[in-house]
C-alpha positions in Angstrom: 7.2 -13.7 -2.1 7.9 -16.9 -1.0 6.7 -19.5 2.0 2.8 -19.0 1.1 2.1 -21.6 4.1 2.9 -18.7 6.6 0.9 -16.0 4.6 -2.2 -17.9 6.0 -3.6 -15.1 8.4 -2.6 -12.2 6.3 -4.8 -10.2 4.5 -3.5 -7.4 2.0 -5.0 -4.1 2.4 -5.4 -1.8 -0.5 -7.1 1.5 -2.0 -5.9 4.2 -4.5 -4.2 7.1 -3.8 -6.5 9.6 -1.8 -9.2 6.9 -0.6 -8.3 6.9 3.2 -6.7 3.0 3.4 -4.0 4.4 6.2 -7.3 5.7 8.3 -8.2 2.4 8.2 -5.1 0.6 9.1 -5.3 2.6 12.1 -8.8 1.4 13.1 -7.6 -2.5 12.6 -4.4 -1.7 14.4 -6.4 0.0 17.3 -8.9 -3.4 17.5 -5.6 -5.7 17.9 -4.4 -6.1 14.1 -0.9 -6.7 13.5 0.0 -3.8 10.1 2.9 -4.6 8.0 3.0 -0.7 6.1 4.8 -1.3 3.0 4.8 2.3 2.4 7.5 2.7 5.8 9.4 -0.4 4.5 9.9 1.1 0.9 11.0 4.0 2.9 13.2 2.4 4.9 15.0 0.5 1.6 15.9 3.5 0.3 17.3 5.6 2.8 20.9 6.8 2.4 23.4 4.2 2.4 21.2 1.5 1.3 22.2 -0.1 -2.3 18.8 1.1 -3.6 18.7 4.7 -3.1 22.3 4.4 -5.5 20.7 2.7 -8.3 17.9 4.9 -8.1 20.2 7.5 -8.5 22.6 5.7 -11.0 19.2 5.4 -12.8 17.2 8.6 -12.6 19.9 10.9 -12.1 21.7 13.3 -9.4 18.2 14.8 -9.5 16.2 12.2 -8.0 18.6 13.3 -4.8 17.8 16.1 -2.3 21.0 18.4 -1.8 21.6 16.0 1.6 21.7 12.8 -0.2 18.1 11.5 0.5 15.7 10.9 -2.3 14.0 13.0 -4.1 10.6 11.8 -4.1 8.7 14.5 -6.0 10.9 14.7 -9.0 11.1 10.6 -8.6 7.6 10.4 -8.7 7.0 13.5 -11.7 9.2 10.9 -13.6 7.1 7.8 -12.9 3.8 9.4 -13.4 4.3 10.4 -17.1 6.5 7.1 -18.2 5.5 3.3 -17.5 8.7 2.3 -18.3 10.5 4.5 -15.8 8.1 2.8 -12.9 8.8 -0.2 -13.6 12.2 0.3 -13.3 11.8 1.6 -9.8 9.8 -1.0 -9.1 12.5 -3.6 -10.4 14.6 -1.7 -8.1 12.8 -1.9 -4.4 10.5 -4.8 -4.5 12.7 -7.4 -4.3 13.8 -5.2 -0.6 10.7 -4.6 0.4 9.2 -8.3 0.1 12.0 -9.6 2.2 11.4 -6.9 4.5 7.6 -8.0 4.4 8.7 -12.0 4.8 10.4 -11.4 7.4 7.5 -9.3 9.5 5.1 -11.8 8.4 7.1 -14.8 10.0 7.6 -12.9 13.5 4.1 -11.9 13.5 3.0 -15.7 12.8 5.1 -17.2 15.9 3.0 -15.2 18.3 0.1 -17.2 16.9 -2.4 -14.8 18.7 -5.1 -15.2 16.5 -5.2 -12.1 15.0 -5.0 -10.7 11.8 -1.9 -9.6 10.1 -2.5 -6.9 7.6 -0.1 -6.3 4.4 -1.1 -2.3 3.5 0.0 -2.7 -0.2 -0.8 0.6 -2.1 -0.1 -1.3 -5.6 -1.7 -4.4 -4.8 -2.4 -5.5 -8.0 0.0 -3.2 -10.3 2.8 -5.1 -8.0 0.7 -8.5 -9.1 0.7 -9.3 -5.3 -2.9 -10.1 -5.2 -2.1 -13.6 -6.2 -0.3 -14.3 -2.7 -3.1 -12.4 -1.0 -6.6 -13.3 -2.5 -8.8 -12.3 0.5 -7.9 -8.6 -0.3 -9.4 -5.7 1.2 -10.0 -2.5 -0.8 -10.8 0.9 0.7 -12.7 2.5 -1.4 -13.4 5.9 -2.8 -14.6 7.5 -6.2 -12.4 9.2 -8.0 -13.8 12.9 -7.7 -13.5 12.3 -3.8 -9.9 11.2 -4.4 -8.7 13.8 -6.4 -10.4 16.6 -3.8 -8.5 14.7 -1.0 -4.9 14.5 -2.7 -5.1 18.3 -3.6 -6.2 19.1 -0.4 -3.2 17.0 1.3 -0.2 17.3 -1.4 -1.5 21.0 -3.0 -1.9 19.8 -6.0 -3.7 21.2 -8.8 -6.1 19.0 -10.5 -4.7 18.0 -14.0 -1.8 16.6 -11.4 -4.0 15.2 -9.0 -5.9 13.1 -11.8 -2.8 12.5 -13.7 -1.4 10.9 -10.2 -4.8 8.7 -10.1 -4.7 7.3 -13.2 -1.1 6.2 -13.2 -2.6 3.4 -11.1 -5.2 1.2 -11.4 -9.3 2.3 -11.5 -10.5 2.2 -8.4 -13.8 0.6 -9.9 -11.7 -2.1 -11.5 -9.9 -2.8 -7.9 -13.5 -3.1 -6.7 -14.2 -5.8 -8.8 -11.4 -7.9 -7.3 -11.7 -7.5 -3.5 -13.0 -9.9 -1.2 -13.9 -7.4 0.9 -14.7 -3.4 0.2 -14.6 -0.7 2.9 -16.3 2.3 1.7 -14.6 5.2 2.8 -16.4 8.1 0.9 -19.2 9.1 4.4 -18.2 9.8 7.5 -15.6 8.1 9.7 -18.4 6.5 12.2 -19.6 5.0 9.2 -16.3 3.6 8.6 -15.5 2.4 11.4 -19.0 0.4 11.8 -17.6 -1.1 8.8 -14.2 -1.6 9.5 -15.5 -3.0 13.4 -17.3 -5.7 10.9 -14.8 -6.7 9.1 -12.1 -7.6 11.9 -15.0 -10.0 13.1 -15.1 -11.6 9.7 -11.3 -11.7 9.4 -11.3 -13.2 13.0 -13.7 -16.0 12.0 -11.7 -16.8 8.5 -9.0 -17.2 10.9 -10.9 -18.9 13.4 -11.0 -21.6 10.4 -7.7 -21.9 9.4 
């Protein structure tokens, strides 16, 4: 990440796995946010033909390929999930792409100088380390036993896989102690969005100040 004097108006949104943070981008993007998904751009980086799908593969194996040449995300990720090691290597491999890709959306966002907010949705916030470009970050949070119901419910998991998937990352609790600002996505969605609807006016105002 380079060029921090552009990053002034962003704001990196987070979670954990299973706590709802794409509901939320939604809301912000509905009230007039501008939402950089790193999620899409890491897909994008490593879609067939691009030089990080074939180191992946050069890494992992032929198996981290599906039979038509696109990546194999579940056996990728049953790699990950049991071997630090491994993830950081995958990590080595697409962050450089995707924090181009994000540099690049920031700085066309930034010329329309609309006064609104332009969201970073970054999953791994601080297992990337990119909290340090982003310091106003905003966590949507969930406990774990609502987490683990949700990604069971949504990738059929079992639940030795869905908490081994959980705790590959960071505790939510310990992400809590580092936001700026925390959503609390475990209650209904009107309750959400009362609290997402506050926060755009806060992020407005911080903005207001640049």
């Amino acid at each position: 990440m380079s060029d921090t004097n552009i990053l002034k108006n962003c704001f990196a949104l987070t979670g954990s796995i299973g706590t709802g943070k794409s509901s939320v981008a939604a809301m912000l993007a509905e009230m007039g946010a501008h939402i950089i998904d790193t999620d899409l751009i890491a897909r994008e980086v490593v879609e067939p033909g691009r030089p990080a799908l074939a180191e992946i593969a050069e890494y992992f194996g032929r198996e981290a390929l599906n039979p038509d040449g696109t990546l194999n995300r579940e056996a990728v990720r049953d790699r990950i999930i049991r071997d630090p090691g491994k993830r950081a290597k995958l990590n080595a491999i697409t962050h450089p792409r995707i924090n181009a890709v994000v540099m690049e959306r920031i700085a066309g966002y930034s010329r329309l100088n609309d006064g609104m907010p332009i969201i970073i949705d970054v999953p791994l916030l601080y297992e990337s380390g990119w909290d340090r470009f982003f310091p106003d970050a905003i966590l949507v949070y969930a406990p774990v036993p609502v987490q683990a119901e949700r990604l069971m419910d949504r990738d059929r998991l079992d639940r030795q896989t869905a908490d081994l998937t959980i705790s590959a990352q960071m505790s939510i609790e310990e992400k809590k102690g580092k936001a700026r600002f925390v959503i609390d996505n475990s209650g209904s969605l009107e309750n959400t969005k009362k609290l997402v609807e506050a926060l755009f006016l806060d992020l407005r105002a911080i903005i207001a100040r640049n």
